[in-house]
Residue frames as a rotation matrix with the C-alpha (Angstrom) as fourth column:
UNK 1
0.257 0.900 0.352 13.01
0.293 -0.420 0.859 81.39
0.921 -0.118 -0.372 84.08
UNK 2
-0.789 -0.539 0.295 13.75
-0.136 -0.314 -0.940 83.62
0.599 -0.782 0.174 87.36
UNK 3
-0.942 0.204 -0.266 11.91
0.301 0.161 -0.940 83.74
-0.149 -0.966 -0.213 90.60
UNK 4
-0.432 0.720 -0.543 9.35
-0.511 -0.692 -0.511 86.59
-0.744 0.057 0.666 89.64
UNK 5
-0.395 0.328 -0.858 8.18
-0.841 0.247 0.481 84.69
0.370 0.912 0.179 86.42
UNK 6
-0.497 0.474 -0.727 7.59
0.314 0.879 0.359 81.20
0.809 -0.050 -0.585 88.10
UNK 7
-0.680 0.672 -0.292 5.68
0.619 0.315 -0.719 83.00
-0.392 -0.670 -0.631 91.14
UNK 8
-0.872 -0.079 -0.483 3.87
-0.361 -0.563 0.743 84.65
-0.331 0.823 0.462 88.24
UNK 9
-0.406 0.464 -0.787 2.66
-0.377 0.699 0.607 81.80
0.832 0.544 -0.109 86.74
UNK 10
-0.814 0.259 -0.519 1.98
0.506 0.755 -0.416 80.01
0.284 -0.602 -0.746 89.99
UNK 11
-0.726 0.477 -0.495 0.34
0.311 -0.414 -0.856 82.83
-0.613 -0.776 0.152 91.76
UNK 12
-0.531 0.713 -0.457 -2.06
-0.830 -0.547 0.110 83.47
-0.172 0.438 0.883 88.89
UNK 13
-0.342 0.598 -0.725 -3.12
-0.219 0.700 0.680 79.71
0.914 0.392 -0.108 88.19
UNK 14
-0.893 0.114 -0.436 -3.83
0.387 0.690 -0.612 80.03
0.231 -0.715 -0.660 91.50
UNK 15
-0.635 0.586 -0.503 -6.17
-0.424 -0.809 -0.407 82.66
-0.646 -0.045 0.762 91.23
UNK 16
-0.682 0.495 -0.539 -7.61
-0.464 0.277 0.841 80.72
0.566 0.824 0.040 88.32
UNK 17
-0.686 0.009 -0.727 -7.78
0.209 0.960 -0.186 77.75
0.697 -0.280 -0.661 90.76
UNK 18
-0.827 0.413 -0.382 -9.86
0.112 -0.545 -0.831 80.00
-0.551 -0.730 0.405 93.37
UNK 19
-0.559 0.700 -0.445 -12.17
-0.765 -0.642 -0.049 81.64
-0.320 0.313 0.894 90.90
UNK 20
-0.663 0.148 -0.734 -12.79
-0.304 0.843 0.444 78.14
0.684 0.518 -0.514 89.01
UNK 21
-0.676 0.417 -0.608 -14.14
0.731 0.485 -0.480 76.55
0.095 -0.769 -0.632 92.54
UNK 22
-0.509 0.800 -0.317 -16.38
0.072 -0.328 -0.942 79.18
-0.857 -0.503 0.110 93.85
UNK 23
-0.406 0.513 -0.756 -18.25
-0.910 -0.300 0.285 79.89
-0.081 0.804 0.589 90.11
UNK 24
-0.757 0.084 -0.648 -18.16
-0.238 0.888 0.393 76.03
0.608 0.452 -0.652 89.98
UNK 25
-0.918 0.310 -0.247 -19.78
0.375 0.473 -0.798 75.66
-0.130 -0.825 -0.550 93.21
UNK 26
-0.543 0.733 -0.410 -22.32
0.213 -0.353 -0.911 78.37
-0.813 -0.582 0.036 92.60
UNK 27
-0.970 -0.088 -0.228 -23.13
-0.234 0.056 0.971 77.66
-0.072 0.995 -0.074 88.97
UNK 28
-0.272 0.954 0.129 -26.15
-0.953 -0.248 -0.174 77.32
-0.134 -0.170 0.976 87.81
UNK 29
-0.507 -0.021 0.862 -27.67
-0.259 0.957 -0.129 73.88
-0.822 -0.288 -0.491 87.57
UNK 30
-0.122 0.195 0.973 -29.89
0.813 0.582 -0.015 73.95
-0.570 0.789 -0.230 85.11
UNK 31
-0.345 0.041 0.938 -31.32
0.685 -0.671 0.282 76.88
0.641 0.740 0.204 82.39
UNK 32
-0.903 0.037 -0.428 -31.63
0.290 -0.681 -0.672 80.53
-0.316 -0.731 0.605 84.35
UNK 33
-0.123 0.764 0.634 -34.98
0.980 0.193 -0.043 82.02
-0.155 0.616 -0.772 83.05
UNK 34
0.410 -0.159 -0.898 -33.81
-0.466 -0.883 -0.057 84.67
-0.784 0.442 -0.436 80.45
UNK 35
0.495 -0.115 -0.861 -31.59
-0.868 -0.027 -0.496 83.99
0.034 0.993 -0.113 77.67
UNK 36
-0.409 -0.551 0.727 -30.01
-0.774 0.632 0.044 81.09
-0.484 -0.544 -0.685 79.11
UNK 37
-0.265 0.235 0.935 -32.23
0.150 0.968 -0.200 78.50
-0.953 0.088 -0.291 78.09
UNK 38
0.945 0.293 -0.147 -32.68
-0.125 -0.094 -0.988 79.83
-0.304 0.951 -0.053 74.37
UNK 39
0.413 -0.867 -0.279 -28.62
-0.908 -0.372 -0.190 79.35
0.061 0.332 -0.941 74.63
UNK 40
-0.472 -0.120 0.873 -28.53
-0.522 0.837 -0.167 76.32
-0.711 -0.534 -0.458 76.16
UNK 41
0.217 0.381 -0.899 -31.05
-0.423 -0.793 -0.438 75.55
-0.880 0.475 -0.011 73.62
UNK 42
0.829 -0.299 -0.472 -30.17
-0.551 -0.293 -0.781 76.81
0.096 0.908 -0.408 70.50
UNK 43
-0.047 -0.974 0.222 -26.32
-0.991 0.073 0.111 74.93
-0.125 -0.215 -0.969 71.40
UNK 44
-0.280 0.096 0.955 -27.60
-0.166 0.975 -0.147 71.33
-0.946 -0.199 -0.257 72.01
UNK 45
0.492 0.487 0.721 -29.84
0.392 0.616 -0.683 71.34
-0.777 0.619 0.112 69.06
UNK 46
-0.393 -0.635 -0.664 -27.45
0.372 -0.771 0.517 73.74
-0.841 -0.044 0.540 67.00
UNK 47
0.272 0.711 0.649 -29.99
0.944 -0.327 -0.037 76.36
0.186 0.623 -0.760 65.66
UNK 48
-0.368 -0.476 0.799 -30.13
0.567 -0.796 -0.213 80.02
0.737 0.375 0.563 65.35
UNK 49
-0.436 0.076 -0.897 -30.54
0.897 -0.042 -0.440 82.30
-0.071 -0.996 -0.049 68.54
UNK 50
0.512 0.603 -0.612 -31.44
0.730 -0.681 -0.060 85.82
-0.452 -0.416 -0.789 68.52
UNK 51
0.524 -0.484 0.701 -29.71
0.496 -0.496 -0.712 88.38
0.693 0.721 -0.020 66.70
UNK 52
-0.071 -0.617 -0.784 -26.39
-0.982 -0.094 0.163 89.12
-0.174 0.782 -0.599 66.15
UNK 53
0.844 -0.013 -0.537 -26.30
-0.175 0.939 -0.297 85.19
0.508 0.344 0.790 66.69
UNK 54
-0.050 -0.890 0.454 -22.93
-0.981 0.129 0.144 83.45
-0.186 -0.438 -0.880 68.31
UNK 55
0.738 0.530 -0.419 -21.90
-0.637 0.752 -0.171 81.05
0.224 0.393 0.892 66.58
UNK 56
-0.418 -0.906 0.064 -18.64
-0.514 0.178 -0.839 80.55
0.749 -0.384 -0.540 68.08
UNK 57
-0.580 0.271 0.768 -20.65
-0.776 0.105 -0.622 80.02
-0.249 -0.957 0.150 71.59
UNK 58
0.384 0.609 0.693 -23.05
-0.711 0.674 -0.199 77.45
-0.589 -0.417 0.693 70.70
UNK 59
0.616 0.089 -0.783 -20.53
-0.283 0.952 -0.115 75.32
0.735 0.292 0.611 68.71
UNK 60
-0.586 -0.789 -0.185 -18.58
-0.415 0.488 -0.768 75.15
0.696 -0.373 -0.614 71.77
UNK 61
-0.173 0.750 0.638 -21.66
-0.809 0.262 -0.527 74.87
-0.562 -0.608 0.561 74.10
UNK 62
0.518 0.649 -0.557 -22.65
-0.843 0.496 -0.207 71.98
0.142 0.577 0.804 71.41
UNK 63
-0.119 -0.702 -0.702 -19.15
-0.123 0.712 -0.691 70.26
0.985 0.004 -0.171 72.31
UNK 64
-0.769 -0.256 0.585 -19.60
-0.578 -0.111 -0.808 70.83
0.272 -0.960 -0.062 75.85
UNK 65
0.139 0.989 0.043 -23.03
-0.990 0.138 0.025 69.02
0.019 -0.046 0.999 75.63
UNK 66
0.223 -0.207 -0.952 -21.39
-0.387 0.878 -0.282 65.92
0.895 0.431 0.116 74.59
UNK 67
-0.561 -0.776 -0.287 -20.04
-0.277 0.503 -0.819 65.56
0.780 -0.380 -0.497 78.09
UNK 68
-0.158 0.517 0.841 -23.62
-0.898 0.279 -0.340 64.85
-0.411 -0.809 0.420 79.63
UNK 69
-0.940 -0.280 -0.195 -23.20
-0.338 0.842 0.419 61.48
0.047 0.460 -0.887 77.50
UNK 70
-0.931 0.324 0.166 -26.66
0.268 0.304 0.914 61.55
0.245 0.896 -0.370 76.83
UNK 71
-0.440 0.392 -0.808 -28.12
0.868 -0.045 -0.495 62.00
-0.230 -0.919 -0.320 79.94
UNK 72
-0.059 0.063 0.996 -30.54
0.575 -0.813 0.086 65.15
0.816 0.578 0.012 78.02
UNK 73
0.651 0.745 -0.142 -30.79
0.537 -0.320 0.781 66.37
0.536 -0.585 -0.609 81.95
UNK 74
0.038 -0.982 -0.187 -27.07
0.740 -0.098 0.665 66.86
-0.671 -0.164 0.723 82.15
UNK 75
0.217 -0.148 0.965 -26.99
0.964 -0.122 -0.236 68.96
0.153 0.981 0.116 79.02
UNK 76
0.642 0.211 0.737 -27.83
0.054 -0.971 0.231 72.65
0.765 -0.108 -0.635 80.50
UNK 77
0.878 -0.444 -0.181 -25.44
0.227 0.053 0.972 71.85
-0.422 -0.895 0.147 83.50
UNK 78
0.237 -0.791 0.564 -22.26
0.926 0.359 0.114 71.00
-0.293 0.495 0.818 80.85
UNK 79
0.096 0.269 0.958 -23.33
0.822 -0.565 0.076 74.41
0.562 0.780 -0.275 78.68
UNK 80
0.932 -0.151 0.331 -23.36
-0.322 -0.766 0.557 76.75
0.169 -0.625 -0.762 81.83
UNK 81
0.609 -0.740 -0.287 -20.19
0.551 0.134 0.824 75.08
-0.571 -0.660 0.489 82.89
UNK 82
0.366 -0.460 0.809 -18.65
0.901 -0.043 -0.432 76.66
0.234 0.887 0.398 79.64
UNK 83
0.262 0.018 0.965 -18.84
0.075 -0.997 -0.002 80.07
0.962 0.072 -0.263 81.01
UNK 84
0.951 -0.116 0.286 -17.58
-0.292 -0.044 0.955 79.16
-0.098 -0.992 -0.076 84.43
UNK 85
0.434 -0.895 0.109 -14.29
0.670 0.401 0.625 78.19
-0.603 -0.198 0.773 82.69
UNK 86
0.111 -0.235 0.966 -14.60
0.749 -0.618 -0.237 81.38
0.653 0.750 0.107 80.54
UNK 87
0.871 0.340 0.354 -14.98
-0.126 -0.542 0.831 83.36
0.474 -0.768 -0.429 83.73
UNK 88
0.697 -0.696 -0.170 -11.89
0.414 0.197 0.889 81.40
-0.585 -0.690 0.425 85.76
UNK 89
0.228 -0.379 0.897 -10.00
0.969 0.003 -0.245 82.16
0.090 0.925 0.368 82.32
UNK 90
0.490 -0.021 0.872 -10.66
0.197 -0.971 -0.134 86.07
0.850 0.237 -0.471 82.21
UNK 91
0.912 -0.056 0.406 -9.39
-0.304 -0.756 0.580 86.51
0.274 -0.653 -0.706 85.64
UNK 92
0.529 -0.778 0.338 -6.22
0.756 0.613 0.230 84.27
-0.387 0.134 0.912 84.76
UNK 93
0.147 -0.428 0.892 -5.30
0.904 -0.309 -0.297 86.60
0.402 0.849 0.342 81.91
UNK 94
0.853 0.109 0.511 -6.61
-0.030 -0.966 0.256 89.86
0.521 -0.234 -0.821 83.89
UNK 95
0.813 -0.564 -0.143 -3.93
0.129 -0.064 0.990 89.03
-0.568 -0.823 0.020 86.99
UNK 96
0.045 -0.840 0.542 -1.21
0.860 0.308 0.407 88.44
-0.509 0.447 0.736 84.32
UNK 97
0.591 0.361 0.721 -2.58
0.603 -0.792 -0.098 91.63
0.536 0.492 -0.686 82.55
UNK 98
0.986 -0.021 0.165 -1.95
-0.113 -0.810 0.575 93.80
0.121 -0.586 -0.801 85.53
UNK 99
0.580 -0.764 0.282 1.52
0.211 0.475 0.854 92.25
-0.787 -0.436 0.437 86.49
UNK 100
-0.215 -0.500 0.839 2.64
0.972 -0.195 0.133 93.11
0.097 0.844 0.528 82.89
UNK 101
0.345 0.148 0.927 1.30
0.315 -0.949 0.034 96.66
0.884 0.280 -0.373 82.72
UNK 102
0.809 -0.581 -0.095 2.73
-0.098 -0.292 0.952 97.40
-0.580 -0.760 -0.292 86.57
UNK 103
0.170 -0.880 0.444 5.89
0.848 0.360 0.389 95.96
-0.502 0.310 0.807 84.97
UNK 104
-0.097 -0.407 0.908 5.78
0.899 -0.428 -0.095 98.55
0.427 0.807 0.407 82.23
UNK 105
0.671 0.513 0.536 4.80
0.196 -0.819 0.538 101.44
0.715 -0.256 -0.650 84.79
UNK 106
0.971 -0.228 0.067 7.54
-0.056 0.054 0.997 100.50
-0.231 -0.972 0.040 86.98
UNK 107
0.496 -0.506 -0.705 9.84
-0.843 -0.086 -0.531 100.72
0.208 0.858 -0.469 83.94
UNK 108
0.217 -0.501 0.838 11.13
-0.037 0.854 0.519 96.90
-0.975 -0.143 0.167 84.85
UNK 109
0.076 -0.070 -0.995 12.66
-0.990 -0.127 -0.067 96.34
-0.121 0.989 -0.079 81.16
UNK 110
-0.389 -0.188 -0.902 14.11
-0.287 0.955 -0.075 92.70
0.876 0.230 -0.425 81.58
UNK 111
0.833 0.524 -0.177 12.06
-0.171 0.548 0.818 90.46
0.526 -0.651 0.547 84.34
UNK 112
0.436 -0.676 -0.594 15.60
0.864 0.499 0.067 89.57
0.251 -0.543 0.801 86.03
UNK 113
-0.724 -0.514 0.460 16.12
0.313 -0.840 -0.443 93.01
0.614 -0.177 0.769 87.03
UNK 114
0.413 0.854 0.318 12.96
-0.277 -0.215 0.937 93.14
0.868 -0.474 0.148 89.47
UNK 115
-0.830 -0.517 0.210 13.95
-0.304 0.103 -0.947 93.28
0.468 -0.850 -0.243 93.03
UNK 116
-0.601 0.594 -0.535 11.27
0.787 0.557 -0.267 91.45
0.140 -0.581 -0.802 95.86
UNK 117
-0.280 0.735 -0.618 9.45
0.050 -0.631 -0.774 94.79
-0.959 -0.247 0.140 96.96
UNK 118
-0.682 0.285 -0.674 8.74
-0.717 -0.445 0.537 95.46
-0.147 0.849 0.508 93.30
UNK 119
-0.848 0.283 -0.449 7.57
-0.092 0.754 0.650 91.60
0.522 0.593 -0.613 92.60
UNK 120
-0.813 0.378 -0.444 5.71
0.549 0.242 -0.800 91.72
-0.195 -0.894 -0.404 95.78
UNK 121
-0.602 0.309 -0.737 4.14
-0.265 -0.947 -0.181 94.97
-0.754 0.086 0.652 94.66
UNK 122
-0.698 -0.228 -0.679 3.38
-0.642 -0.222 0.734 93.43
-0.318 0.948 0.009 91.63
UNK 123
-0.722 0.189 -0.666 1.67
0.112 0.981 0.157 90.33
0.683 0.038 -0.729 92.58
UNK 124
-0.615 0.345 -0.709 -0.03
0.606 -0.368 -0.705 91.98
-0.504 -0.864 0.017 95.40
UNK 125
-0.531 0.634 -0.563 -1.81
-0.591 -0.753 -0.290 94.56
-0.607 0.178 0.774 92.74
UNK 126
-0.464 0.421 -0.779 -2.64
-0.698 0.368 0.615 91.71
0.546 0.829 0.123 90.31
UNK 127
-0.751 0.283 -0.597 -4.40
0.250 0.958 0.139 89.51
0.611 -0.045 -0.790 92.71
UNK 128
-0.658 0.531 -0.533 -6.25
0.081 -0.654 -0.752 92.36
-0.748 -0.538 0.388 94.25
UNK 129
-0.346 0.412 -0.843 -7.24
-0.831 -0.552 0.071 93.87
-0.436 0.725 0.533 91.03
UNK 130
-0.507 0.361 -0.782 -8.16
-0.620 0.478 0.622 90.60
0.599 0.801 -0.018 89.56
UNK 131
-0.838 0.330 -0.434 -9.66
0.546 0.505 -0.669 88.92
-0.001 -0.798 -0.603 92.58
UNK 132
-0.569 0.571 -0.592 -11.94
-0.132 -0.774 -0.620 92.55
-0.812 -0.275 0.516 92.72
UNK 133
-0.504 0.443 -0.742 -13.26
-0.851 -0.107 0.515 91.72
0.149 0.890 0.430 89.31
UNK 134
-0.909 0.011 -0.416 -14.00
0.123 0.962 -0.244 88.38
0.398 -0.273 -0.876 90.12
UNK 135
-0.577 0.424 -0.699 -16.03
0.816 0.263 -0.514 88.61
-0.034 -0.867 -0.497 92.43
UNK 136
-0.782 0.456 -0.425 -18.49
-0.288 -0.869 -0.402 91.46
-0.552 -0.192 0.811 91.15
UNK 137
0.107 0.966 0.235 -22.08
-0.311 0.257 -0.915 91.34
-0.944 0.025 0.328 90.53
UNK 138
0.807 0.360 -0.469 -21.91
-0.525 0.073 -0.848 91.27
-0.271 0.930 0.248 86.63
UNK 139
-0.181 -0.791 -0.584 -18.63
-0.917 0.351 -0.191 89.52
0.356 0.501 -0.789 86.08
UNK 140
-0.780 0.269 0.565 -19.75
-0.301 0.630 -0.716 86.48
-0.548 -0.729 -0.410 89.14
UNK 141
0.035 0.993 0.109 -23.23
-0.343 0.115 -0.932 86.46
-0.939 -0.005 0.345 87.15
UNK 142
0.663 -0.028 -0.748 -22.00
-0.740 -0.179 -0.648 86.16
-0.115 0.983 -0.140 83.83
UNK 143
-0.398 -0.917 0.006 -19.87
-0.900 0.389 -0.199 83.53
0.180 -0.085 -0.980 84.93
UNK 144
-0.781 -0.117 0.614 -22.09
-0.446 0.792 -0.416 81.07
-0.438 -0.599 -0.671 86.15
UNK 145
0.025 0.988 0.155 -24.50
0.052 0.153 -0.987 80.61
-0.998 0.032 -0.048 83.77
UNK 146
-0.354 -0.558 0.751 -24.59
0.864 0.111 0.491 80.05
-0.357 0.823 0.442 79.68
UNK 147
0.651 0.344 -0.677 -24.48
0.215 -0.938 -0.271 83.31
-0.729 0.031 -0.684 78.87
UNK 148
0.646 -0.480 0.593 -22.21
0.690 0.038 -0.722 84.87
0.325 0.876 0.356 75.95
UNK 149
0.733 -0.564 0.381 -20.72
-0.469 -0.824 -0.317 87.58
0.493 0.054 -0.868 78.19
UNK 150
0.660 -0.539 0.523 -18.18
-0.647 -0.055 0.760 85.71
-0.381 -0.840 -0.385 80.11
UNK 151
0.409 -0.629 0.661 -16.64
0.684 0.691 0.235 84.28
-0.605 0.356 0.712 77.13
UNK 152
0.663 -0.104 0.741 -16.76
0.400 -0.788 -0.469 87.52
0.633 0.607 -0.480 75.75
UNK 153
0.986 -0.072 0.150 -14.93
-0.148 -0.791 0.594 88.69
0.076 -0.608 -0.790 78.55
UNK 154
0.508 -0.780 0.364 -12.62
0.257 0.541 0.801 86.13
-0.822 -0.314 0.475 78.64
UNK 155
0.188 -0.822 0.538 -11.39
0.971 0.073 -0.228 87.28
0.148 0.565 0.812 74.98
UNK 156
0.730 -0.261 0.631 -11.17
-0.076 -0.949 -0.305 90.93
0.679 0.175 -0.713 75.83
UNK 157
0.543 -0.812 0.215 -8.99
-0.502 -0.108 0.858 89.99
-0.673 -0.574 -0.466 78.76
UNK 158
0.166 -0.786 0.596 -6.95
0.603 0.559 0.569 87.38
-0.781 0.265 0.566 76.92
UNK 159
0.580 -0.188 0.792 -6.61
0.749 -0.258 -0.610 90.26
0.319 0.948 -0.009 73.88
UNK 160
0.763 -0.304 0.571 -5.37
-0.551 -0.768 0.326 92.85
0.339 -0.563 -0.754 76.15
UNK 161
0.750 -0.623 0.223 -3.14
0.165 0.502 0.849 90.32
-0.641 -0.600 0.479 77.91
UNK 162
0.498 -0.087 0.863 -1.89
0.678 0.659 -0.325 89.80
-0.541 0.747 0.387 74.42
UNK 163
0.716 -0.201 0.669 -1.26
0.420 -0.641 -0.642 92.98
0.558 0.741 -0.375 73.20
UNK 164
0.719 -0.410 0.561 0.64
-0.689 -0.318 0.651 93.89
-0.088 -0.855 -0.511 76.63
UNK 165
0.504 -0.642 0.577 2.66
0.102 0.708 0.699 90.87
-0.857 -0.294 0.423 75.59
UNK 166
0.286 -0.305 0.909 3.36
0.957 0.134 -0.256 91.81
-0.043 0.943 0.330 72.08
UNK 167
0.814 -0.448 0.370 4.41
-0.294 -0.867 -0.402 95.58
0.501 0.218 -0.838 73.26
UNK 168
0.232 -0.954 0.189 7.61
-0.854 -0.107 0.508 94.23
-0.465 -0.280 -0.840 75.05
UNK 169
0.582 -0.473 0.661 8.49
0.639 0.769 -0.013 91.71
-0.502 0.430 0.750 72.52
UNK 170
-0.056 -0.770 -0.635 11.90
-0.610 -0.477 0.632 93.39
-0.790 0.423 -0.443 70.88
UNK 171
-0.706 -0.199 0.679 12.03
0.181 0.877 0.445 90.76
-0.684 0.438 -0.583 68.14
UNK 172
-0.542 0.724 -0.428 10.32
-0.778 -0.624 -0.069 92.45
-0.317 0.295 0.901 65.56
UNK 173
-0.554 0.332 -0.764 9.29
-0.440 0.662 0.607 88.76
0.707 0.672 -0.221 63.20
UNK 174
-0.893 0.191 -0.408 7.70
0.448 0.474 -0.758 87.77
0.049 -0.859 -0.509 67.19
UNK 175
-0.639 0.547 -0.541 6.38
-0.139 -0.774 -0.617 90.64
-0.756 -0.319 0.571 68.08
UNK 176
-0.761 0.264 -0.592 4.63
-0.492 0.360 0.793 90.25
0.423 0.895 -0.144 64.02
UNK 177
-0.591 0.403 -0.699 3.29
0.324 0.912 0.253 86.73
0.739 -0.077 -0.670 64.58
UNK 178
-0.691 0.374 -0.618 1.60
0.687 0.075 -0.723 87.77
-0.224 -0.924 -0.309 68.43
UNK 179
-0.583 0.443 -0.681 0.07
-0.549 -0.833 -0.072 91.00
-0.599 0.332 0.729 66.33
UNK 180
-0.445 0.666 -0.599 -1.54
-0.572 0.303 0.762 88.53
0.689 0.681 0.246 63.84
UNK 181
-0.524 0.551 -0.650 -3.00
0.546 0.803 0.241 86.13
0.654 -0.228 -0.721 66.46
UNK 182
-0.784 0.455 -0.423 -4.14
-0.014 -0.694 -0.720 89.52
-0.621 -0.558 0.550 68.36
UNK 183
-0.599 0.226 -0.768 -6.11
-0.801 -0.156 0.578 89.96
0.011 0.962 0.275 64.89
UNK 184
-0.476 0.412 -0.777 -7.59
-0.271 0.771 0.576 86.50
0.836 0.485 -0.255 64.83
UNK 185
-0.860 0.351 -0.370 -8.33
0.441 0.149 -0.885 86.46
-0.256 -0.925 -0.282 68.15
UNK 186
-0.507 0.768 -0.391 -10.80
-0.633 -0.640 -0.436 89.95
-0.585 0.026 0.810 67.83
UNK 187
-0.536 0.451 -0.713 -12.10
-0.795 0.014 0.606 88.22
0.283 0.892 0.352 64.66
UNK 188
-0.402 0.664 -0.630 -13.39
0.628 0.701 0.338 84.43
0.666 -0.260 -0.699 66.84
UNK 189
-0.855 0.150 -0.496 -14.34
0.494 -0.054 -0.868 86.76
-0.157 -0.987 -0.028 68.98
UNK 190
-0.334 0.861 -0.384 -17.49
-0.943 -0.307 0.132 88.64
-0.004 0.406 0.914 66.70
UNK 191
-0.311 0.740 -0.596 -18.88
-0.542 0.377 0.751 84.91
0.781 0.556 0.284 66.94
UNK 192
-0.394 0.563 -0.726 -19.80
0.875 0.471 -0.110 85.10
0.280 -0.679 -0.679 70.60
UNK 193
0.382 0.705 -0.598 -20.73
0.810 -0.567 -0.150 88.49
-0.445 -0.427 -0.787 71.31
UNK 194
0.568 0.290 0.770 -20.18
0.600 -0.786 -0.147 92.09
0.563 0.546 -0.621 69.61
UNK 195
0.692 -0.325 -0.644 -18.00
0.425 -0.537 0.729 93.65
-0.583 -0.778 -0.234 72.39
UNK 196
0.049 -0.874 0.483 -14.88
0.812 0.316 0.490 93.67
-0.581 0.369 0.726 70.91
UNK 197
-0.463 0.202 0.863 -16.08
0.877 -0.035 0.478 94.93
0.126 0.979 -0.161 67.32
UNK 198
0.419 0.887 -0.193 -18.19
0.880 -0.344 0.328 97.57
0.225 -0.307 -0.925 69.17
């Protein structure tokens, strides 16, 4: 692994590690008063929400519930937290997004052929650009609260990431295998929210 790959990885889990804390901090506490508490909800007792439904979201919101160990006042805290790691998530994948697509605009073919102004360049647009998402009204809001869009987001970024990672795979039987889990991805993703599919 060269230089540019491990401050890659670092410099995006730090971004994770950024976005994670402030959402955490400013998360909601208990049910917002909108769809929240019919999600929150519908998850604990696992029943049927509004139409389309998400049934992905409320069995993970149903696992996340477990971790107020009974405590039924803990429950809506656990369930919002779900989307405050779907939120730290999307802007994980987005920074790594950008940093690949620069890469392919900057015609870098092999990562060990990147010189410092380029990586710099490179790391410098993906922690802008994914820092700037962050931190808007509807991505920030959707983050801190059990909502369905900020796990939705999190798989459109992590499908994009994906597919940006399966166009420079040379290896066709790889390149394959990352195309089917692109595929299965889109598909858990129609059982939190309709984006995708849309």
């Amino acid at each position: 692994m060269n230089n540019f790959q491990k401050i890659n990885k670092l410099t995006g889990w730090s971004v994770f590690s950024l976005t994670l804390i402030v959402y955490w901090i400013t998360m909601e506490p208990t049910a917002s008063f909108w769809d929240c508490g019919e999600f929150i909800a519908a998850s604990y007792k696992l029943q049927v929400p509004h139409p389309p439904g998400a049934p992905l979201f409320l069995l993970i919101g149903r696992l996340f519930s477990f971790l107020s160990f009974g405590d039924v006042s803990q429950v809506a805290y656990w369930i919002n937290f779900i989307s405050v790691l779907a939120g730290a998530f999307t802007v994980l994948f987005l920074f790594w997004s950008i940093t690949l697509l620069g890469s392919s605009l900057l015609k870098i073919r092999k990562r060990e052929d990147i010189d410092p102004g380029q990586w710099w360049t490179l790391t410098g647009a993906g922690v802008v650009g994914s820092l700037a998402y962050a931190f808007t009204d509807s991505a920030w809001f959707s983050s801190v609260e059990a909502e369905v869009y900020g796990m939705s987001s999190f798989f459109t970024a992590f499908i994009v990431w994906a597919m940006l990672k399966w166009q420079v795979i040379e290896d066709e039987s790889r390149a394959n295998r990352w195309l089917i889990f692109i595929f299965y991805m889109i598909g858990l993703s129609i059982g939190v929210h309709l984006l995708l599919s849309s």
